[in-house]
C-alpha positions, 0 to 999 in steps of 0.5 A: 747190298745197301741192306747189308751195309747198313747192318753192318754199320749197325753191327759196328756201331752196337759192338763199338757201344761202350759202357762203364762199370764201377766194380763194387768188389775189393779192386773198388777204391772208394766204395762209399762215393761209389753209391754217390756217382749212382745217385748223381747220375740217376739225377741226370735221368740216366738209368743206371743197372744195379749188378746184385752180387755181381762183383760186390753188387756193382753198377753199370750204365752208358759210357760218358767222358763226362761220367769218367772225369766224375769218377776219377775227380771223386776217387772211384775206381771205374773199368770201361767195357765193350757190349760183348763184355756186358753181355758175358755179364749178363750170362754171368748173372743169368747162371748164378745167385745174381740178378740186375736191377734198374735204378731209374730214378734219384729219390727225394731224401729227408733226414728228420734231424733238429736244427740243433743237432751235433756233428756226433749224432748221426752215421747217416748223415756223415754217409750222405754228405761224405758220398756227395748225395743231397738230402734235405732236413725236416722236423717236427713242424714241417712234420705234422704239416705233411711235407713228407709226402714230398719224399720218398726215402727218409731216415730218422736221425737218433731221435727220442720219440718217447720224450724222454730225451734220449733218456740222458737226464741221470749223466747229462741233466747239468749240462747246458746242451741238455737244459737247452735241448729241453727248454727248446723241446717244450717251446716247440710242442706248446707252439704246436699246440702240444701239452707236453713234448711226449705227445708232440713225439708221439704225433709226429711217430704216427705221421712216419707211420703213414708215411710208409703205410702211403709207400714211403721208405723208411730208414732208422738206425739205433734208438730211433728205431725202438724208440719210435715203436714205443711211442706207436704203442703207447698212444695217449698213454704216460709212460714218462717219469716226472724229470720229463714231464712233470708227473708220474707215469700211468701205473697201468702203462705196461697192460695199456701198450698196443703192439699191434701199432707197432712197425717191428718189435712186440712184447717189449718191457719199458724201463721208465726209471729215468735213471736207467739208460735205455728205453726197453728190453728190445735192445741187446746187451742193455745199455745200462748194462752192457755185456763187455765186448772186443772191438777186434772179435765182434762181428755179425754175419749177413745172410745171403738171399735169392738175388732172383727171387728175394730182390729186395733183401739182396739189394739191402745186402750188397757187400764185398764182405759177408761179415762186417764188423759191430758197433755198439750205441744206445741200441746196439742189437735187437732182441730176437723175440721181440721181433715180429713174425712177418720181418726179414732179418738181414744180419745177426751175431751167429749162434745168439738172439742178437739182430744187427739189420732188419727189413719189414713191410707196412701197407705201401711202404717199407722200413729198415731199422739197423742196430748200433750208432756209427759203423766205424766207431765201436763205442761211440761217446757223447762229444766225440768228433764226428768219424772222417769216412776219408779214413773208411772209405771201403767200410762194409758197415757203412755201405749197408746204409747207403744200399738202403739210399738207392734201394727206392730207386729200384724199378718197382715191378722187379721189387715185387716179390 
């Protein structure tokens, strides 16, 4: 009789369990701080499970009065559910193209940013503050000092690895910021121990690609994302013109460029006139050419993958739409064919060359470049105001950065593949 009771006690207590689900569909009021309360209850070392595909890719985790007054404080839309219903999710997830992921930890996040940055420069970092997840800036000094192994998920702010400063010297040579960006660049390189900015850049690349080969993500989004490819192949070779530099380029830089050093793009052609307003052909259109586009009819598609088998690419997915809206920047799309073989392509303009989101391995660590400057800002000027994310908080764009955010979080025996 005692025995029975007990079970029953035990019964009641399992059944009366409560859990809370924040729905990632379009009933969610606020996707993007959604994100935000993943990672700040991951920071209180409570699991969180990631539902991928399940309702937009939602997330669940144990039922807190604590946890509830977060949400409604933050604007999230949030349901308070029994086990019983947590089980029919999970039948749910069992029988479809759906899968659950544990979040077990918050991972320790960088932005490589300068200390002179504009407010305009940089979508990730607007994601970060907006969603409320803490980061912490590292440059060139910390760098090359090896402080990124203190993290595991970093993201490269619109840097210029090439040192050809973002390649703005034909609009902007006149313009203090410019002057200013230049005279700072030359005195932190000299300090370094540097020659010149370009090998500075260059040193710091390749200490990024170690930092994933050693298990690190990596996250980069328009130029930085090219423009660190570049830099890798063009080790110890000048492919800077004289306003950058001081001298010519190498007149054999194009037959001395290593793509086997690269982390994405291959055969690429540089164009090192530094009246050109790009870095290569991987991006597409070229800037300094830009196809004319309408911002009401340019999209691009995401592809869908097995949730159970391809958990990684899923996860980088997760979207209460499965196309999203485009947006132009230095580097606006990548080329096809410049590509390599062994990448996951996430997202494109269907029925052209044109890449918007990709995914890639390199030794331990893995790395996602996305094309484009701000989700919610189709062209997106120098000394434009920052985007207020208040005004997008359900922006499809904006979440496939934020799903890369909790992607390290993911217990590592469910991401192999």
């Amino acid at each position: 009789m005692i025995r029975i009771l007990i079970f029953v006690i035990l019964l009641f207590n399992i059944l009366r369990a409560q859990f809370i689900l924040i729905p990632m569909d379009l009933k969610q009021t606020d996707h993007l701080k959604s994100y935000g309360i993943a990672y700040w209850i991951l920071e209180r070392n409570v699991n969180v499970e990631w539902l991928l595909n399940y309702r937009g890719g939602s997330f669940l985790f144990p039922q807190s009065s604590i946890f509830e007054s977060e949400c409604r404080l933050r604007g999230i839309y949030y349901e308070t559910i029994s086990s019983v219903q947590v089980n029919s999710i999970y039948a749910t997830i069992e029988e479809n193209n759906m899968e659950k992921v544990l979040l077990e930890k918050a991972p320790k996040i960088a932005v490589y940013t300068p200390p002179n940055s504009q407010p305009w420069d940089d979508a990730v970092t607007l994601a970060l503050n907006y969603s409320e997840i803490t980061y912490e800036q590292i440059y060139d000094t910390k760098v090359l000092a090896g402080f990124l192994s203190k993290y595991d998920w970093l993201h490269l702010h619109h840097e210029d690895f090439t040192g050809q400063y973002g390649k703005f010297w034909a609009s902007f040579k006149n313009e203090p910021w410019y002057i200013e960006q230049q005279i700072q660049s030359e005195e932190l390189a000299k300090n370094l121990g540097f020659q010149k900015v370009t090998q500075l850049k260059g040193a710091v690349a390749r200490e990024i690609k170690r930092f994933v080969e050693s298990g690190g993500f990596l996250f980069a989004m328009c130029s930085a994302a090219d423009a660190l490819d570049i830099a890798l192949s063009a080790e110890n070779i000048d492919i800077c013109d004289v306003p950058f530099d001081y001298d010519p380029v190498d007149p054999d830089y194009e037959t001395k460029l290593d793509f086997l050093k690269t982390l994405a793009f291959k055969d690429f052609r540089l164009y090192t006139n530094p009246n050109i307003y790009e870095f290569s052909d991987i991006d597409t259109p070229p800037s300094h050419m830009p196809r004319l586009r309408d911002a009401d009819t340019d999209y691009f598609t995401l592809f869908e993958f097995s949730a159970k088998y391809d958990p990684v690419p899923t996860m980088l997915t997760q979207n209460h739409v499965n196309v999203v809206k485009g947006f132009m920047g230095q580097t606006t799309m990548f080329r096809e064919e410049k590509i390599k073989p062994s990448l996951v392509i996430m997202g494109k303009i269907e029925g052209s060359n044109e890449i918007k989101y990709i995914h890639g391995n390199s030794g331990k660590g893995t790395f996602t470049f996305y094309g484009g400057h701000d989700p919610e800002d189709y062209t997106h000027q120098v000394g434009d105001p920052p985007t207020e994310l208040s005004l997008h908080k359900n922006s499809p764009g904006y979440r496939l950065i934020l799903n890369n955010i909790l992607f390290p979080a993911a217990k590592k025996k469910k991401l192999k593949t």
